[in-house]
Backbone and ligand atoms as CSV (ligand in chain L), in Angstrom:
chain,resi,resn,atom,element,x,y,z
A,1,UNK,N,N,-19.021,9.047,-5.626
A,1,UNK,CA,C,-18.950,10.469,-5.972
A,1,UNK,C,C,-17.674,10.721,-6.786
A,2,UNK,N,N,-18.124,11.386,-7.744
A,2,UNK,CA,C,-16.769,11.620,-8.179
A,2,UNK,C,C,-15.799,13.358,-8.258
A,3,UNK,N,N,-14.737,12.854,-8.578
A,3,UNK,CA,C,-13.577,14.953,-7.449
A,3,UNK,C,C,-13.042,14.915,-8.950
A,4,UNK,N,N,-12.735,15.698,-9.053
A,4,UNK,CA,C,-12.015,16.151,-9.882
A,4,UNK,C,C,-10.303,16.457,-9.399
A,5,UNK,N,N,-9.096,16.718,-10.468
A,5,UNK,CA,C,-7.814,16.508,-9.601
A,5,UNK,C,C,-7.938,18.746,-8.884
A,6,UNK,N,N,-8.471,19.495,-9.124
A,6,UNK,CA,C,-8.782,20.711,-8.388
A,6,UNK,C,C,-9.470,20.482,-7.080
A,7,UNK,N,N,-10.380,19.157,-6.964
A,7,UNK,CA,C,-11.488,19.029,-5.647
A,7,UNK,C,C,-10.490,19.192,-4.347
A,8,UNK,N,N,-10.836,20.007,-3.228
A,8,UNK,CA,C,-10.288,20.245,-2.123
A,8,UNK,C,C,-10.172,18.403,-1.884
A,9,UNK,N,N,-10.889,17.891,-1.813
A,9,UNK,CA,C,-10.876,16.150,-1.283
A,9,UNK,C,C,-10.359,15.222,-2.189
A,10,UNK,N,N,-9.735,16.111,-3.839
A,10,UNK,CA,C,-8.902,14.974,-4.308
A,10,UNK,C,C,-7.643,14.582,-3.492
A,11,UNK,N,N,-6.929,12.641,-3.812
A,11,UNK,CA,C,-6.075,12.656,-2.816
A,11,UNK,C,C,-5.024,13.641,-3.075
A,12,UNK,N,N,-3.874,13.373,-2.175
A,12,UNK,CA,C,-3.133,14.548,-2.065
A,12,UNK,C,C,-1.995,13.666,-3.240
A,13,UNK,N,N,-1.283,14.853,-3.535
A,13,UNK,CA,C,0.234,14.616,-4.395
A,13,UNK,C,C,0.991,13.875,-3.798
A,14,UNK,N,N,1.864,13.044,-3.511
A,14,UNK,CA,C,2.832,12.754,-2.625
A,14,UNK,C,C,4.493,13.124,-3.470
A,15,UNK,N,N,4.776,14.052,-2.751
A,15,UNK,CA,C,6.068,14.585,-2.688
A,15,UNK,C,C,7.310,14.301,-1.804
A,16,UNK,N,N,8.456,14.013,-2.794
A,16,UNK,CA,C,9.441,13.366,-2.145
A,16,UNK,C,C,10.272,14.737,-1.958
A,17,UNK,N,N,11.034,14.983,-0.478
A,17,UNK,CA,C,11.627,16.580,-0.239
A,17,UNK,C,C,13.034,16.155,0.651
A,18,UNK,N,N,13.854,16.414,0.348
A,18,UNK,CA,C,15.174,16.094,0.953
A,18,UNK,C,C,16.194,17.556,1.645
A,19,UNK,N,N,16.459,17.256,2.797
A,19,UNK,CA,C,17.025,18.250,3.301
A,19,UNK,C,C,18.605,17.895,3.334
A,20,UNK,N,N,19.157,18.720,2.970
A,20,UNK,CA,C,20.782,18.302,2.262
A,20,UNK,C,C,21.100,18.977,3.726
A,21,UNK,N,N,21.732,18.512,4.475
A,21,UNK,CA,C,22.443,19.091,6.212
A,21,UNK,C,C,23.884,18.908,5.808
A,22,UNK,N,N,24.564,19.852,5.835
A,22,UNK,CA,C,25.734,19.837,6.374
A,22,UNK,C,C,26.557,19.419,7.275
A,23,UNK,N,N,27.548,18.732,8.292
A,23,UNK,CA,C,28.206,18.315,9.488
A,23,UNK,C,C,28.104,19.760,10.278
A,24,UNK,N,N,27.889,21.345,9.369
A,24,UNK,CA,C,27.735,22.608,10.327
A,24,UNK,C,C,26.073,22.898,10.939
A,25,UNK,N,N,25.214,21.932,10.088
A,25,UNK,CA,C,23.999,22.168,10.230
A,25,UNK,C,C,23.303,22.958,9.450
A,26,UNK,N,N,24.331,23.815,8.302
A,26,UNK,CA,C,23.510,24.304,7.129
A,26,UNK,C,C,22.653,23.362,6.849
A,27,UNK,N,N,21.420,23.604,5.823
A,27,UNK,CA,C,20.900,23.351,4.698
A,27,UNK,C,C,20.911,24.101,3.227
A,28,UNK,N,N,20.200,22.915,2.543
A,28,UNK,CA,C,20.234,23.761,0.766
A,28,UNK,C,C,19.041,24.298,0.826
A,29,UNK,N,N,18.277,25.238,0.299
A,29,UNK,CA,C,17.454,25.340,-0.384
A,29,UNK,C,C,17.611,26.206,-1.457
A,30,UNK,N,N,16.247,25.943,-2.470
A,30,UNK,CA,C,16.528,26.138,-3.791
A,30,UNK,C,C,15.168,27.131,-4.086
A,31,UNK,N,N,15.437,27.983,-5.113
A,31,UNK,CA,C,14.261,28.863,-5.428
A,31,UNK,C,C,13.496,28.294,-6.629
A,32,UNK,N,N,12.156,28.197,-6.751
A,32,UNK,CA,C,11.157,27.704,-7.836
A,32,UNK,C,C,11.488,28.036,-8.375
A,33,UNK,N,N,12.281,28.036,-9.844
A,33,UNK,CA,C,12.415,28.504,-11.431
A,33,UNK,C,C,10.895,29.126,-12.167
A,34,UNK,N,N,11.288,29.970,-12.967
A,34,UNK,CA,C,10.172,30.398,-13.673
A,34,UNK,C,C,9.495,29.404,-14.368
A,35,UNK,N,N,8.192,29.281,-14.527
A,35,UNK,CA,C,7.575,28.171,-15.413
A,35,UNK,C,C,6.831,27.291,-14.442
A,36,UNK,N,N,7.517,27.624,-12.695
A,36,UNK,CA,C,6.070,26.173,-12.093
A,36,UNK,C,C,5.540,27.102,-11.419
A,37,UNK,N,N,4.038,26.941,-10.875
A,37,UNK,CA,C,3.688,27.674,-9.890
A,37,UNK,C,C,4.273,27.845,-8.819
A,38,UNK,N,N,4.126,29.110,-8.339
A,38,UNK,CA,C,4.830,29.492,-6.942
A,38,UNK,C,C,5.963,29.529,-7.448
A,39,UNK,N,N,6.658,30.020,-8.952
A,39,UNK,CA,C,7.942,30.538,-9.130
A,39,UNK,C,C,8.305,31.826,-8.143
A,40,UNK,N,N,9.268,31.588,-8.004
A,40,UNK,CA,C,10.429,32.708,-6.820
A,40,UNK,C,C,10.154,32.703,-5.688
A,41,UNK,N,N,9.576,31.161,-5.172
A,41,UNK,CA,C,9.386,31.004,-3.827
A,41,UNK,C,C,10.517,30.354,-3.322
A,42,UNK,N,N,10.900,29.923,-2.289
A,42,UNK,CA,C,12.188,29.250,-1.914
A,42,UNK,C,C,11.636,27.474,-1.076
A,43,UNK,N,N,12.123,26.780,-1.670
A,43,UNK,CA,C,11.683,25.431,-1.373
A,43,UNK,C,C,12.993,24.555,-0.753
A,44,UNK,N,N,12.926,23.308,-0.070
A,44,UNK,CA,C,13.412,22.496,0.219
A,44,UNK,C,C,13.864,21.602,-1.104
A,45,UNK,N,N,14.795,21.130,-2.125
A,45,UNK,CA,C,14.630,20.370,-3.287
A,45,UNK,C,C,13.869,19.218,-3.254
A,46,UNK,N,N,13.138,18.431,-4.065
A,46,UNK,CA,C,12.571,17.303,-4.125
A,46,UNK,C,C,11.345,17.855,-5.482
A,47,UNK,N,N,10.302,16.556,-5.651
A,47,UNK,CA,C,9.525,16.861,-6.497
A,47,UNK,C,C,8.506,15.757,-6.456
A,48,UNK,N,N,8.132,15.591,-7.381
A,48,UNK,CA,C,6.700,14.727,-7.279
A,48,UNK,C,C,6.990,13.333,-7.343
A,49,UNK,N,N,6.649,12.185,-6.491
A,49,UNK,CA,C,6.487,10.896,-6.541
A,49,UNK,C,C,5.923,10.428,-8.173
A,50,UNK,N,N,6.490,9.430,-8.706
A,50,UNK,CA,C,6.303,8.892,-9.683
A,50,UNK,C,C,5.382,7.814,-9.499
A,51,UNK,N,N,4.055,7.297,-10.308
A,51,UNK,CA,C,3.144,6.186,-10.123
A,51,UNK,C,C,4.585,4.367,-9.976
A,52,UNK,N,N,4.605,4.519,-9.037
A,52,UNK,CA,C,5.114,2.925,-8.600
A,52,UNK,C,C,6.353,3.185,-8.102
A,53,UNK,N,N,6.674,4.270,-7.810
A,53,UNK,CA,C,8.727,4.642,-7.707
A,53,UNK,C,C,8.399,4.817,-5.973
A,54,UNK,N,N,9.097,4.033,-5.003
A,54,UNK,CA,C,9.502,4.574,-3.640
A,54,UNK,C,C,9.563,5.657,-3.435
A,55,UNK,N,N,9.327,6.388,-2.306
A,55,UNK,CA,C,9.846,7.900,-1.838
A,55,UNK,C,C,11.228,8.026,-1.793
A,56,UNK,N,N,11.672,6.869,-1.598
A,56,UNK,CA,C,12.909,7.448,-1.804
A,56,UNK,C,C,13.697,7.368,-2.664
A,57,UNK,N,N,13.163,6.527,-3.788
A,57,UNK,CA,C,13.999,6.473,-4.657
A,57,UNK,C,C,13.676,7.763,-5.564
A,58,UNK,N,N,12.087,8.200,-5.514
A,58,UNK,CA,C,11.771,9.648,-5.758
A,58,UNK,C,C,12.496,10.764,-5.459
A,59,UNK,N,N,13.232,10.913,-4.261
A,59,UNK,CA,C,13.729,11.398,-3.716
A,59,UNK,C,C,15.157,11.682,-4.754
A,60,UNK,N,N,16.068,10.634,-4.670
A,60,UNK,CA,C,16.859,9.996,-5.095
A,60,UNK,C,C,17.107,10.824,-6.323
A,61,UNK,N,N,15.989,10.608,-7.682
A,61,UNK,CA,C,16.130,10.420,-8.802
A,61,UNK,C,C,15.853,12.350,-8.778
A,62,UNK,N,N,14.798,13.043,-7.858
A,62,UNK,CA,C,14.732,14.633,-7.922
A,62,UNK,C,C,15.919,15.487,-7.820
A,63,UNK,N,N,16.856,14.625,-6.908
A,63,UNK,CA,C,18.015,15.636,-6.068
A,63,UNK,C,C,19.472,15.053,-7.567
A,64,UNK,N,N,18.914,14.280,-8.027
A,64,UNK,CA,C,19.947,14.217,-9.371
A,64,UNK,C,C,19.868,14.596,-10.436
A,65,UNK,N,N,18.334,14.780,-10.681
A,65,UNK,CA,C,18.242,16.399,-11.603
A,65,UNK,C,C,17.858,17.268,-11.647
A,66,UNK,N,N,18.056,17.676,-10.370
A,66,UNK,CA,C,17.642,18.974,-9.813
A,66,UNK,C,C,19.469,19.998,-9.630
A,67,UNK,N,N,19.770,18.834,-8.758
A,67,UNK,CA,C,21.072,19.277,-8.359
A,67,UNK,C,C,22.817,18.477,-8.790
A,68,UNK,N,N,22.459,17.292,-9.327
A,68,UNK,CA,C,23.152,16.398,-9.304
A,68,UNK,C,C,24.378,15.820,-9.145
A,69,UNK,N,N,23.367,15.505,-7.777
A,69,UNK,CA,C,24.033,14.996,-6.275
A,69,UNK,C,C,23.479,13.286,-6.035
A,70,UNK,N,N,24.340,12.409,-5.734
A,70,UNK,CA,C,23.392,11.326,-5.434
A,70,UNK,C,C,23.659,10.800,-4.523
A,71,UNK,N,N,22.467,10.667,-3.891
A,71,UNK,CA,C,22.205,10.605,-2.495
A,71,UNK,C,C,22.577,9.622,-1.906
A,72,UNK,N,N,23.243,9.571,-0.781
A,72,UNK,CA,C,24.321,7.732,-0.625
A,72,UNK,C,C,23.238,7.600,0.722
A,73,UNK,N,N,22.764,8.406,1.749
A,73,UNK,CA,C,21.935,7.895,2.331
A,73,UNK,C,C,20.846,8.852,2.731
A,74,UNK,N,N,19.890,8.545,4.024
A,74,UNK,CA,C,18.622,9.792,4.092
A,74,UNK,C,C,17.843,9.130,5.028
A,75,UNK,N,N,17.302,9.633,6.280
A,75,UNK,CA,C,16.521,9.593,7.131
A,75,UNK,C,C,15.157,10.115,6.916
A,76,UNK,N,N,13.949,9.174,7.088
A,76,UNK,CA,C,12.790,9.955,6.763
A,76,UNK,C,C,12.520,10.836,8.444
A,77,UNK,N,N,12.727,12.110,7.371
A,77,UNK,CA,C,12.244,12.798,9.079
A,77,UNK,C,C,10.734,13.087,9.433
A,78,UNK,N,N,9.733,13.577,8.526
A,78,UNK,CA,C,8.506,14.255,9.218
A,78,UNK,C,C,7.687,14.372,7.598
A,79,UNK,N,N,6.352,14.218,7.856
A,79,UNK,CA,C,5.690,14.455,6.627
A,79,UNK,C,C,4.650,15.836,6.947
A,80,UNK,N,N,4.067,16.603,6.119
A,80,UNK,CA,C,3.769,17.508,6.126
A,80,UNK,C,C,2.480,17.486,4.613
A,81,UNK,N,N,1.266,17.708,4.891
A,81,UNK,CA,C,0.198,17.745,4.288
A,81,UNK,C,C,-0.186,19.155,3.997
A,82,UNK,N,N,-0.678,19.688,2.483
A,82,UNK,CA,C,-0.731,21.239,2.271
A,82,UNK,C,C,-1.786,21.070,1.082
A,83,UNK,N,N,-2.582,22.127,1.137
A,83,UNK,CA,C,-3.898,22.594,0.611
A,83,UNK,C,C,-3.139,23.697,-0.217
A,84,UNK,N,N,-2.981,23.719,-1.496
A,84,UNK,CA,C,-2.702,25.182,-2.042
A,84,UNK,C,C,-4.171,25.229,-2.754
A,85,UNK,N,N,-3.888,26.446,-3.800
A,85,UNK,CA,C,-4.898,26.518,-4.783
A,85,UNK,C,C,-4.528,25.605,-5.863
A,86,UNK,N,N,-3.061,25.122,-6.108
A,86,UNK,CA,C,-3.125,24.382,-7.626
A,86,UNK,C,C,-3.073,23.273,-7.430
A,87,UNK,N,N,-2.819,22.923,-5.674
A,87,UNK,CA,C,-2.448,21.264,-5.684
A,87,UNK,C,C,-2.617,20.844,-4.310
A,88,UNK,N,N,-3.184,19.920,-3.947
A,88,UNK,CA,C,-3.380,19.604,-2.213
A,88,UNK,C,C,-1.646,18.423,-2.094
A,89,UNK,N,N,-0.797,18.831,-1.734
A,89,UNK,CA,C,0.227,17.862,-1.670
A,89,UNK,C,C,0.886,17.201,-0.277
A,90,UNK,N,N,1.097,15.789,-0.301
A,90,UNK,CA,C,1.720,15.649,0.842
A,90,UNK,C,C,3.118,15.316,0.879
A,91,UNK,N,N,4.035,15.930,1.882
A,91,UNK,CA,C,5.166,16.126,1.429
A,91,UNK,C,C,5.970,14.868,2.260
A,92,UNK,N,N,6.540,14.017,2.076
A,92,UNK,CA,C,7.755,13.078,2.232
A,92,UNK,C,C,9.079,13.815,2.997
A,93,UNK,N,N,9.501,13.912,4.234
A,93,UNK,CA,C,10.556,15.130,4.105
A,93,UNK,C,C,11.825,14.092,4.829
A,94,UNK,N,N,13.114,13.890,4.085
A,94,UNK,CA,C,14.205,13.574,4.413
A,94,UNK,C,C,15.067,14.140,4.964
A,95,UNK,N,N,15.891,13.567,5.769
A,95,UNK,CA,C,17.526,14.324,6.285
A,95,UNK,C,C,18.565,13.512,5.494
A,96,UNK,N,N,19.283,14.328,4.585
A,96,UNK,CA,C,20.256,13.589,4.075
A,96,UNK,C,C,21.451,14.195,4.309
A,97,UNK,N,N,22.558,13.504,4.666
A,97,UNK,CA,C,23.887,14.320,5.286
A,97,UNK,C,C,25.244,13.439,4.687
A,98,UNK,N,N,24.440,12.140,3.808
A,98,UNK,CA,C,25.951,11.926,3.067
A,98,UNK,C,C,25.257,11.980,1.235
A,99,UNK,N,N,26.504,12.905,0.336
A,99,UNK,CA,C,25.653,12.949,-1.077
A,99,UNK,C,C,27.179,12.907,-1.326
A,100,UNK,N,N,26.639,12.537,-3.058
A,100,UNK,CA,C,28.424,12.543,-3.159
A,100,UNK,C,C,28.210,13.577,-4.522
A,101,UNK,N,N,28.963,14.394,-5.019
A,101,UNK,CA,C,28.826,15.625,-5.985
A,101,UNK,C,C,28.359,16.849,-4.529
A,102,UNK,N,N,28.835,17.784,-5.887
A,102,UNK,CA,C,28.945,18.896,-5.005
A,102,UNK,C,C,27.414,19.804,-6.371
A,103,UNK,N,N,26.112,20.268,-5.062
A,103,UNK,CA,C,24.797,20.909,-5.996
A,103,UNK,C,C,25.223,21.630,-6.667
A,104,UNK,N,N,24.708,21.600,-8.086
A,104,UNK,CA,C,24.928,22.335,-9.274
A,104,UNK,C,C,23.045,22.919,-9.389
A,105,UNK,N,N,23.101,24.381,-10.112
A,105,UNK,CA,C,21.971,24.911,-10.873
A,105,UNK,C,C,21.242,23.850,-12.104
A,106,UNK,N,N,20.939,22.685,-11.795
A,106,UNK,CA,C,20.805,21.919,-13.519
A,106,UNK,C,C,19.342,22.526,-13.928
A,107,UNK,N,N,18.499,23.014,-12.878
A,107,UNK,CA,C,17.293,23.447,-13.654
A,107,UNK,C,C,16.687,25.164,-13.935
A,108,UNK,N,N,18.286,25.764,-13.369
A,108,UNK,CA,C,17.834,26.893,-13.937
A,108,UNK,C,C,17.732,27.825,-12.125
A,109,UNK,N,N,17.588,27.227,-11.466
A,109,UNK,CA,C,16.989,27.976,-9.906
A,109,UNK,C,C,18.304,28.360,-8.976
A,110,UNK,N,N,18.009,29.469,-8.284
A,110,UNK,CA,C,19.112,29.582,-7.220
A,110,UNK,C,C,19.039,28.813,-6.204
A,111,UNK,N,N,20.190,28.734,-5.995
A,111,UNK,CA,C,20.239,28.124,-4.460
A,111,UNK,C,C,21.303,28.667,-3.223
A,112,UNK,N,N,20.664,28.071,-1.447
A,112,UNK,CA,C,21.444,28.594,-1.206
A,112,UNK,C,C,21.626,28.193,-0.351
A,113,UNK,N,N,22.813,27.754,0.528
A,113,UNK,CA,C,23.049,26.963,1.654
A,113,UNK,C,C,22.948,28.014,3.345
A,114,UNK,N,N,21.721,27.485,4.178
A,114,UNK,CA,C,21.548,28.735,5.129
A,114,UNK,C,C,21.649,27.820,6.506
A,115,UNK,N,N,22.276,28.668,7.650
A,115,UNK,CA,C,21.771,28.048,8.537
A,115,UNK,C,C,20.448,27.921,9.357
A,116,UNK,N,N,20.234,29.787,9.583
A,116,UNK,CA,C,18.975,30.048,10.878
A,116,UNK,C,C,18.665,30.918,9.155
A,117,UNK,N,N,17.323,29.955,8.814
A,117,UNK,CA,C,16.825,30.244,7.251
A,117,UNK,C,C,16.450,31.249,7.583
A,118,UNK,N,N,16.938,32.399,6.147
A,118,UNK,CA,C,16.498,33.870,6.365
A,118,UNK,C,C,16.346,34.337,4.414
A,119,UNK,N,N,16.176,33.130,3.937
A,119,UNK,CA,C,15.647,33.458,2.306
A,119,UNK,C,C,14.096,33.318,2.619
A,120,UNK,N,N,13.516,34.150,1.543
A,120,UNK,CA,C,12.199,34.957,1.562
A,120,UNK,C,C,12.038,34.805,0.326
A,121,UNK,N,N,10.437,34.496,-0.111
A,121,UNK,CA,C,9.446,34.134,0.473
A,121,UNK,C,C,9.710,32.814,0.320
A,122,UNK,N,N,9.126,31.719,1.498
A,122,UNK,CA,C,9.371,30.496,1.822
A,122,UNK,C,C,7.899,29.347,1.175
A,123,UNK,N,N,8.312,28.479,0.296
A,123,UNK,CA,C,6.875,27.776,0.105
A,123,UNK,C,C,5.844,27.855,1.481
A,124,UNK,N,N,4.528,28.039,2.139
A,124,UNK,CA,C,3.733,28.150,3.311
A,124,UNK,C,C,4.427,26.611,3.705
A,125,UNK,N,N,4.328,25.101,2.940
A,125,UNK,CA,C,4.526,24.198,3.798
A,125,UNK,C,C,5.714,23.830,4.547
A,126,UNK,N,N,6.722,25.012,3.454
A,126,UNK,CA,C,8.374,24.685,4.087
A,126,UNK,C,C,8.174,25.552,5.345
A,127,UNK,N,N,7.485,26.455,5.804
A,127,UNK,CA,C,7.787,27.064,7.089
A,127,UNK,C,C,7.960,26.702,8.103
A,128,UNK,N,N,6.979,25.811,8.520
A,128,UNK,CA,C,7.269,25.539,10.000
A,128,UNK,C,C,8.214,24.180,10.262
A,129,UNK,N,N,8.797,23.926,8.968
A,129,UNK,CA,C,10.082,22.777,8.698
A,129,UNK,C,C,11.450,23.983,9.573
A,130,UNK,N,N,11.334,24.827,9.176
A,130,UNK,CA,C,12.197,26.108,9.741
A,130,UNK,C,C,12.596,25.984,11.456
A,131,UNK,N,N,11.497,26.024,11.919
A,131,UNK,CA,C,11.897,25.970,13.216
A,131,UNK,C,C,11.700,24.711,13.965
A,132,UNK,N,N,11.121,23.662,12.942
A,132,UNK,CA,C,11.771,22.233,13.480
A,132,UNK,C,C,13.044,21.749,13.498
A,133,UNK,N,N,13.758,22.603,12.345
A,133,UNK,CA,C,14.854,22.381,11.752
A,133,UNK,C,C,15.966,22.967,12.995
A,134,UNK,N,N,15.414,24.360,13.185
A,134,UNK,CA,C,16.094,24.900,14.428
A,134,UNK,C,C,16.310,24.171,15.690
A,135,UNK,N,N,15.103,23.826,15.965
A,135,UNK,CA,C,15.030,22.854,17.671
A,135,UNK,C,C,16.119,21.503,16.840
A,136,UNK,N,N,16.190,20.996,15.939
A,136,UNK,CA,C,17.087,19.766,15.562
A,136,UNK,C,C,18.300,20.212,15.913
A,137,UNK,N,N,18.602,21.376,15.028
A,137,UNK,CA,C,20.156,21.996,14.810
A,137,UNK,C,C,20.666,22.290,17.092
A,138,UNK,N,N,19.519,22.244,17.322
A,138,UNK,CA,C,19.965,22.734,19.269
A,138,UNK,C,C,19.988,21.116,19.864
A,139,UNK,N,N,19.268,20.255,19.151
A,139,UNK,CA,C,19.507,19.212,20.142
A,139,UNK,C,C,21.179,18.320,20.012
A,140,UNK,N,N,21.484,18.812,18.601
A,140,UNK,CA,C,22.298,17.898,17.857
A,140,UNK,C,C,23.762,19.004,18.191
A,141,UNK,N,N,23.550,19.844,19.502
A,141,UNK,CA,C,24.348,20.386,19.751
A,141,UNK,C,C,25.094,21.756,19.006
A,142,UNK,N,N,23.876,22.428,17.679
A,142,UNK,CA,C,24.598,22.932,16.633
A,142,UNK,C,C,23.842,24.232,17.264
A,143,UNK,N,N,24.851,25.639,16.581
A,143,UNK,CA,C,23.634,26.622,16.936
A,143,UNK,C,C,22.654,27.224,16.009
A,144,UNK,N,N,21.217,27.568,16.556
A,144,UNK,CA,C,20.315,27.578,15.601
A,144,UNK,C,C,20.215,29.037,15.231
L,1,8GT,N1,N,10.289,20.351,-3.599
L,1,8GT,C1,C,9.461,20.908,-2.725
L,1,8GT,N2,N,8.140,20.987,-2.998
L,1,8GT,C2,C,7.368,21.569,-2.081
L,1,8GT,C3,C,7.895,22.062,-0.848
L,1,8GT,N3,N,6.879,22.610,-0.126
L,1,8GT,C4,C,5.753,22.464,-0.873
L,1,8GT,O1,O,4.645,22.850,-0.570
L,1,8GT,N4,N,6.041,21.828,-2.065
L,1,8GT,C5,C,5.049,21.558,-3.098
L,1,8GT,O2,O,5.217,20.252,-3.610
L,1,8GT,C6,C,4.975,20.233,-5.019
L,1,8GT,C7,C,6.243,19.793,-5.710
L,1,8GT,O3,O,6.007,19.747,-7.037
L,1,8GT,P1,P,7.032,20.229,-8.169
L,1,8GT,O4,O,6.217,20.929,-9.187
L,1,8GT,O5,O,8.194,20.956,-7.588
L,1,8GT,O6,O,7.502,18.812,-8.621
L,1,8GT,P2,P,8.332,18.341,-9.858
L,1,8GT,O7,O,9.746,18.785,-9.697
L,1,8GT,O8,O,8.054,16.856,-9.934
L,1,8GT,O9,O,7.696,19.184,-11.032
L,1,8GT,P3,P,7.171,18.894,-12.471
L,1,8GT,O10,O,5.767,18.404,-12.280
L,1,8GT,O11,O,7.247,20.256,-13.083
L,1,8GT,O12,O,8.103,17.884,-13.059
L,1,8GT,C8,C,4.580,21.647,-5.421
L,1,8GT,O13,O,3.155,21.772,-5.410
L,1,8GT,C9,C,5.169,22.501,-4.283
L,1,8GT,O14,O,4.401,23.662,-4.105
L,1,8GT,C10,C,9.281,21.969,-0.579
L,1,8GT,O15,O,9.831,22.389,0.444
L,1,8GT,N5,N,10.020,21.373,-1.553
């Protein structure tokens, strides 16, 4: 049978997504720039896996021109699978807590370092990263 890349059952995207943590337990996140779908939503940074590139080196190569920061290390924490209308994607999601550069705007998007996330509106798949993120920030002794 053959899907088309719109078919609910084409495979999914695989997306590399890195959570920049602070030693306070902040995170970064960054707002969609005008020009991709779901501009002025607020996302976790990362971007699309390249045909043959690691997740993490995907990872790696997004958060250096996105923000450029390069990433000295990163824990794969949790993956997360999402149905939109423009793209069924599955998301790769990292903890990274050593980068060396300090995030810069390189593509144009705000950003913003939060603890108990309260930027609006949130990509649907980054949400419930939110209050995983919370129960992390309580086990690791931080407050959420
Ligand atoms: N970076 C990122 N992407 C996410 C998150 N949550 C989520 O659903 N996505 C989805 O994952 C996909 C990422 O693709 P993208 O368009 O940002 O990737 P990219 O930077 O490679 O873009 P490009 O194709 O314009 O070069 C989008 O469909 C986006 O909606 C998140 O927290 N962070």
């Amino acid at each position: 049978m053959s899907t088309t890349s719109n078919s609910p059952i084409a495979s999914p995207v695989n997306v590399a997504v890195g959570i920049l943590m602070k030693p306070n337990g902040d995170v970064l996140l960054g707002q969609r720039p005008a020009g991709k779908p779901m501009a002025g939503y607020w996302e976790f940074p990362g971007g699309k896996v390249e045909p043959g590139e690691s997740f993490f080196d995907a990872l790696k190569r997004e958060l250096l021109e996105e923000l450029g920061v390069e990433i000295a290390s990163a824990e794969p924490w949790c993956g997360i699978e999402h149905q939109y209308a423009h793209a069924h994607v599955r998301l790769h999601i990292y903890i990274c807590r050593e980068w060396r550069g300090e995030p810069q705007s390189l593509e144009g998007q705000a950003f913003a370092w939060q603890g108990s996330v309260g930027v609006e509106p949130l990509l649907p798949a980054a949400i419930p990263m939110i209050e995983w993120l919370d129960e992390l920030r309580s086990e690791i002794g931080l407050a959420a």
